[in-house]
C-alpha positions, -999 to +999 in steps of 0.1 A: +176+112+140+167+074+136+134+080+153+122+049+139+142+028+170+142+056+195+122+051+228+098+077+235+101+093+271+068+089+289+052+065+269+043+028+276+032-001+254+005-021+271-014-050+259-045-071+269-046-105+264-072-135+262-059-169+252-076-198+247-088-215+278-094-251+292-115-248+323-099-266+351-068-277+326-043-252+344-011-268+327-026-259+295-038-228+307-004-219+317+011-227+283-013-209+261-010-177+289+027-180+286+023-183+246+003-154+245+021-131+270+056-137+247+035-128+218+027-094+233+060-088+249+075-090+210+049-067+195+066-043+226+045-045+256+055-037+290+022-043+310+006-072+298-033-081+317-048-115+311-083-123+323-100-132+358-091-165+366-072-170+337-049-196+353-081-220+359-109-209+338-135-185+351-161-211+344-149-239+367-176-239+394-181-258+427-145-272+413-131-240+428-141-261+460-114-290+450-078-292+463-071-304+431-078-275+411-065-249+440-029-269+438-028-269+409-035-234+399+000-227+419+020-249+403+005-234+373+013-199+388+048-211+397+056-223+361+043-184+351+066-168+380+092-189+362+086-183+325+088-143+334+126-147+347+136-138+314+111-101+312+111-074+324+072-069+315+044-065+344+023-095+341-012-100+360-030-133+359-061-145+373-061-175+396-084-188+429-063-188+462-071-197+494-058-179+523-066-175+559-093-202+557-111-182+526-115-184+493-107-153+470-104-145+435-076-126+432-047-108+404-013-116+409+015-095+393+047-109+382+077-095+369+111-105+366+113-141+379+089-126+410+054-128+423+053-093+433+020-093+449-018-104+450-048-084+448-080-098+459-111-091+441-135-066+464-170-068+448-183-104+445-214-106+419-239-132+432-270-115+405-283-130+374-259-154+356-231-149+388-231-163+417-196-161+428-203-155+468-209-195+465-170-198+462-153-165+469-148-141+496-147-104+494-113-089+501-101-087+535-098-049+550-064-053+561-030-054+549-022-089+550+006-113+532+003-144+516+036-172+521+047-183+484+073-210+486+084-198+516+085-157+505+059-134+525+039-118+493+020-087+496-023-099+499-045-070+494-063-044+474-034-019+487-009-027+463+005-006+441+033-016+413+059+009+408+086+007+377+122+020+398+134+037+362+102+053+354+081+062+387+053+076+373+045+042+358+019+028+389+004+001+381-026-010+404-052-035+399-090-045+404-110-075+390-141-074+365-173-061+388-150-040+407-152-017+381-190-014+378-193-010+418-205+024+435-171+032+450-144+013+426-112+005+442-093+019+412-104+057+422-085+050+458-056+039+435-054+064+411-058+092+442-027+077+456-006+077+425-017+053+400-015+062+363-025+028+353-053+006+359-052-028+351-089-051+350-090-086+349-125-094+337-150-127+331-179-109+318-201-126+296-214-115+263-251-104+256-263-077+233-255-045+243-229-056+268-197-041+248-216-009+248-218-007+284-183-022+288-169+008+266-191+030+289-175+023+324-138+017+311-142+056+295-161+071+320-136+056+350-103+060+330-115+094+329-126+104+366-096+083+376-076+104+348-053+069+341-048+044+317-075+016+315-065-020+305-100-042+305-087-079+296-122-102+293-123-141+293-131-156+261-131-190+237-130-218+258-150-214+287-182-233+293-211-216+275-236-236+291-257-202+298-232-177+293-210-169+260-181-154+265-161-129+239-129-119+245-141-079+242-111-063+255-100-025+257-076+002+263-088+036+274-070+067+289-083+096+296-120+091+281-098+084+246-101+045+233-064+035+219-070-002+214-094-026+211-100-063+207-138-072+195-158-094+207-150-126+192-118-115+173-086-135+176-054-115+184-051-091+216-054-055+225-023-033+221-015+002+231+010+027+236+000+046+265+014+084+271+017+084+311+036+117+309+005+134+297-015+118+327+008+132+349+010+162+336-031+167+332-030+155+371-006+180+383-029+209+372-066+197+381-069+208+422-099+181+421-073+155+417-059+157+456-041+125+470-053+117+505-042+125+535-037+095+547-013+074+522-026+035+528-016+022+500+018-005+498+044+003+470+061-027+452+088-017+433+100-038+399+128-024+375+115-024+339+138-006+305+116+019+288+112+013+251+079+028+235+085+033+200+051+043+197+042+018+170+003+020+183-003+051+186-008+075+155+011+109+162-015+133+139+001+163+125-031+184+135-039+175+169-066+205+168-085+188+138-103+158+140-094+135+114-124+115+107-148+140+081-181+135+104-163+142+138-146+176+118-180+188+111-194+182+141-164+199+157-169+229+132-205+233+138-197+235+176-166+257+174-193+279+155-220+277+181-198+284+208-182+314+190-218+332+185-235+323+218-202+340+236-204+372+211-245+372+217-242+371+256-217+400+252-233+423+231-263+414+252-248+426+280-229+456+272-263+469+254-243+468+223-263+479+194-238+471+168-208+448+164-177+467+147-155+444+127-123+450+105-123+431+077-093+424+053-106+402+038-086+373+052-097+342+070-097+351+112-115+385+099-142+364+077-146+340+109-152+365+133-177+382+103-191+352+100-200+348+140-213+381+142-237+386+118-250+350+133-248+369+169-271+390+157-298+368+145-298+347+177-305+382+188-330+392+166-316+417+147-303+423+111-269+414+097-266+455+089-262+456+129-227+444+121-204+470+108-179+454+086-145+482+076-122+476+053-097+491+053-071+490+028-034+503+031+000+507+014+000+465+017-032+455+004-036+435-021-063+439-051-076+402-042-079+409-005-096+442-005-123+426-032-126+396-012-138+418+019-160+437-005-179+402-017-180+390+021-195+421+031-221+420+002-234+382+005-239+385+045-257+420+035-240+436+067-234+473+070-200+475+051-178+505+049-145+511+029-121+535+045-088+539+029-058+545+054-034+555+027-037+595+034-039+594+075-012+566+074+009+589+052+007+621+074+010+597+104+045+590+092+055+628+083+039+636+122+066+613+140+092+624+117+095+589+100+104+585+063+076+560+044+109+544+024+116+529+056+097+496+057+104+486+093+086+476+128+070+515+128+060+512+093+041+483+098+028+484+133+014+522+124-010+511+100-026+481+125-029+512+146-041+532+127-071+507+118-077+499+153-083+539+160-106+536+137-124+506+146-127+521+184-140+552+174-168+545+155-176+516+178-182+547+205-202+567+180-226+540+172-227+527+207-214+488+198-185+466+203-151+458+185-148+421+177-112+410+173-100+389+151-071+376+164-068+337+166-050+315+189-020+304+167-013+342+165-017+348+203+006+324+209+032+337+184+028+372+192+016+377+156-007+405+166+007+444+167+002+455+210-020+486+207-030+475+170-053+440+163-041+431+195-069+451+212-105+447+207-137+447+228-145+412+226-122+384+208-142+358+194-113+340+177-091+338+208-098+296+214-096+287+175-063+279+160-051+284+130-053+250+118-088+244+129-101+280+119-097+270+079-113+243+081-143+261+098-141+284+069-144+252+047-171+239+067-192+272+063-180+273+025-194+241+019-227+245+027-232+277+020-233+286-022-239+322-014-206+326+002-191+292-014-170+313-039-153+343-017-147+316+013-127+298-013-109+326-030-098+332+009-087+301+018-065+301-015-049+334-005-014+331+014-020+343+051-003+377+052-004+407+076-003+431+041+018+456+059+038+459+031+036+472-004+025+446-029+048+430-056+048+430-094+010+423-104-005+434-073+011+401-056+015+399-016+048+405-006+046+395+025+040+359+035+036+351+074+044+316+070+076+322+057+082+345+081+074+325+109+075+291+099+042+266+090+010+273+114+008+236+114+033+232+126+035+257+152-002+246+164+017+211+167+036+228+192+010+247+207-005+215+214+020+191+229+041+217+249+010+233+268-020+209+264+002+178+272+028+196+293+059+173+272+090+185+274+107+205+241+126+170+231+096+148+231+079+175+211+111+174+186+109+140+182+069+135+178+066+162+153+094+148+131+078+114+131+045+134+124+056+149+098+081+132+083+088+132+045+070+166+044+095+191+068+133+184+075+143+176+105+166+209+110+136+229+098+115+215+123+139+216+150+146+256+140+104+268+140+103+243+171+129+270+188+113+298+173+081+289+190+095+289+221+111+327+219+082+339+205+058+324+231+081+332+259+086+368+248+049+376+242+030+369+270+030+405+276+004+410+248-018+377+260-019+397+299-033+427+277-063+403+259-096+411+261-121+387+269-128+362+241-148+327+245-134+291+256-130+271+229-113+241+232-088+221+258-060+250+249-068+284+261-045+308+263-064+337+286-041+353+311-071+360+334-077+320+335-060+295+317-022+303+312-010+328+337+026+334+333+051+359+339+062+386+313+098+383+316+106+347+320+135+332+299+129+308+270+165+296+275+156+262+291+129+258+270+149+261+237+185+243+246+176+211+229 
């Protein structure tokens, strides 16, 4: 497919810069902010943020008072306006202008040969080291426009930069101690459409201050649910009292993607996926535009061309990569699991928790949870009823594997062989047991479930599915069979992220180090069909199906991120490239889509089950959709 030198739809590559400066040298200022905007336009960036006053120097002081170094800031701005003829890139440097009489600090934007407009900065530090109400003036209220050689230029903190091809690209802008203020002016920008928030700081360096700067650039990219672009002043202005770093940084959505350190030479870069913020705004009610739409729109036509050459597409989204973050994720997927299950059985006055366990991995999981259940509750793991119950399918490896689980967690466990009932089950519906089809199969889950329910009522307790999310998503769950349960703790955890759960626990637990293993090296199968030569499974879901990786891949981009079945395409073959072909990517992508369209019936039929994660797939809250809607659209790609 060439994805190497295909644009991305949605993305955008932004960068923030801090060149060298000269305080009160704007000609050189110029030069080195023209140098280092045509370095990050050829490493790809589109929206480019250089620091406060970067035309002049932040640290030029009662100079801000001379003619001299108001002039020639513009010339220095016209040069810039120039230089940009030749880009298409949004550009936002930091000069002094006076207008109306006043003095203000503002951010002007530039793009294609044009000053497009200039925002004024709205909260003026005059505390500790600053004391910028000696030479600024807060932004006016109204809308107001500045005269550029001649040209009436939008003035105000109403602006908002709009790319003609790609809309959802809005681009607004506030200046350094805006964004610490009670009320920044970037939340009024983002509520009236503003997916992208450029900052054009001065702050200086002290210890602790890039902690803090991190702190309000996540927090507000994340209220604001937008892109975050903090570019900070640094080598060359006066460090009479103040030292100044450079520390710049690109957040969206609470999630850092780039970073230049304090003191480091180079500049921030980052692709930035503005379809997902669009998307993740459409569906949060909080996230209401106002009534009363003030702001001014200032269009500028930009080509979109993301290759996405920052940003790290990971093949398992659901996992984090980094080992300490993965078992801290584990340990909380864990918590979460049992506190749910405790509350439940609490509640329903549940004396025992009935599991079936075939020794696989979402059965050992949802084991695992409930015998912890019943600690936090005081009672013993025998609480827990833990069935096996082997069939025509099961394999010799499975059905000991639930035998060792159920010994080490010394739970109450039970073998019940369904060979017999399933057999006479057959000959009762006038079905022939050579006939390995959908009735075959499904009759057994049944079967089991029966089971399950039954002595859940005569002991008084509680089912506990054992379904995971991958499968809800699939379908891969019989309706009537391991579809229903009382309570399904697994629901939130996919596939992908449930092994390594299993690992987690396997890890740090010897007494169950050795089964957890043999589990996680057994091929995930439903074991609905007889076993091969040597006892071997038959019958291997992946193969079936296609890769649960990739299919949580899916999972992932199409619901969590709202992309469209292309995008997906392409990000999962540059994910994982070199280990699936294209064409067999492209066919499980399709047969996601079928299979999730065609089975919401059995996800409106879920019991309850606990929250896990950002993807939920519970009909009663998170994913409501019709039964019978066509996957057609969906899978024409």
């Amino acid at each position: 497919m060439g994805i190497v030198n295909e644009a991305y739809e949605g993305f955008v590559t932004a960068a923030a810069i801090a060149p060298m400066v000269s305080p009160g040298n704007c000609r050189q200022n110029a030069t080195r902010l023209f140098g280092a905007i045509s370095a990050a336009e050829e490493a790809g960036a589109k929206v480019i943020c250089a620091p406060e006053l970067s035309v002049t120097g932040y640290t030029c002081g009662d100079l801000f008072w001379q003619n001299v170094l108001l002039e020639e800031a513009l010339a220095a701005l016209r040069v810039l306006v120039g230089c940009s003829a030749r880009s298409d890139a949004l550009i936002f440097v930091g000069l002094p202008l006076r207008h109306g009489g006043d003095l203000y600090n503002v951010a002007a934007a530039i793009s294609g040969g044009r000053l497009l407009g200039l925002v004024p900065k709205t909260w003026i530090p005059n505390h500790g080291g600053y004391s910028e109400l000696r030479h600024f003036t807060t932004a006016p209220p109204a809308h107001e426009e500045y005269t550029f050689d001649g040209e009436p230029i939008p003035f105000g903190t109403d602006l908002l930069f709009q790319c003609e091809e790609y809309p959802d690209l809005t681009v607004a802008a506030e200046i350094s101690e805006d964004l610490g203020a009670p009320s920044p002016p970037s939340a009024a920008h983002a509520r009236s459409g503003a997916t992208v928030i450029v900052n054009l700081s001065a702050t200086d360096e002290s210890v602790g201050k890039d902690d803090y700067r991190h702190l309000l650039a996540r927090s507000q990219s994340s209220r604001a649910v937008c892109a975050y672009i903090y570019s900070n002043a640094g080598y060359g202005e006066s460090t009479g009292e103040q030292v100044f770093s450079g520390h710049s940084l690109i957040y969206e959505n609470a999630e850092l993607l780039g970073e230049k350190r304090p003191f480091e030479s180079g500049f921030a870069i980052a692709d930035i996926d503005v379809g997902s913020l669009v998307h993740d705004r459409q569906s949060l009610t909080t996230f209401s535009r106002p009534s009363d739409k003030t702001h001014r729109v200032i269009k500028f036509s930009q080509t979109q061309s993301c290759r996405l050459q920052y940003r790290r597409i990971e093949p398992k989204p659901f996992v984090p990569a980094n080992d300490s973050e993965r078992i801290v994720r584990c340990d909380k997927v864990l918590r979460l699991q049992t506190f749910g299950l405790m509350r439940r059985l609490d509640h329903a006055k549940a004396g025992k928790a009935v599991i079936g366990l075939s020794g696989g991995l979402d059965s050992a999981l949802a084991l695992l949870v409930s015998v912890s259940a019943m600690h936090l509750l005081g009672k013993p793991a025998s609480d827990v009823i833990a069935i096996s119950m082997p069939g025509p399918g099961t394999s010799h490896d499975t059905r000991m594997n639930a035998r060792h689980m159920g010994k080490a967690l010394g739970v109450n466990f039970r073998e019940i062989d369904i060979g017999k009932i399933f057999l006479q089950h057959l000959r009762d519906i006038d079905h022939s047991e050579k006939e390995r089809d959908v009735v075959y199969e499904n009759a057994q889950a049944r079967i089991r479930t029966l089971i399950l329910m039954n002595i859940a009522n005569k002991c008084g307790g509680l089912v506990v599915g054992t379904g995971d999310m991958s499968e809800l998503a699939l379908g891969w769950a019989t309706y009537g069979g391991d579809q229903l349960s009382m309570y399904g703790v697994n629901a939130g955890v996919p596939k992908t992220l449930l092994r390594h759960i299993i690992k987690h626990v396997a890890d740090r637990d010897k007494k169950l180090k050795s089964v957890l293993n043999d589990i996680l090296g057994t091929p995930i199968s439903p074991e609905l069909l007889p076993p091969g030569k040597g006892g071997r499974i038959t019958q291997m879901t992946e193969e079936l199906i296609g890769p649960y990786e990739l299919h949580d891949f899916f999972l992932y981009h199409a619901i969590r991120r709202g992309r469209t079945p292309s995008l997906v395409l392409k990000l999962a073959i540059r994910a994982f490239a070199g280990k699936y072909s294209d064409n067999e990517i492209r066919d499980t992508l399709r047969r996601f889509y079928q299979r999730f369209f065609a089975n919401q019936f059995k996800r409106n039929a879920l019991a309850d089950g606990p929250k896990i994660g950002s993807v939920s797939l519970s009909a009663s809250s998170d994913w409501r959709m019709p039964s019978d809607i066509d996957s057609e659209p969906w899978t024409n790609f």
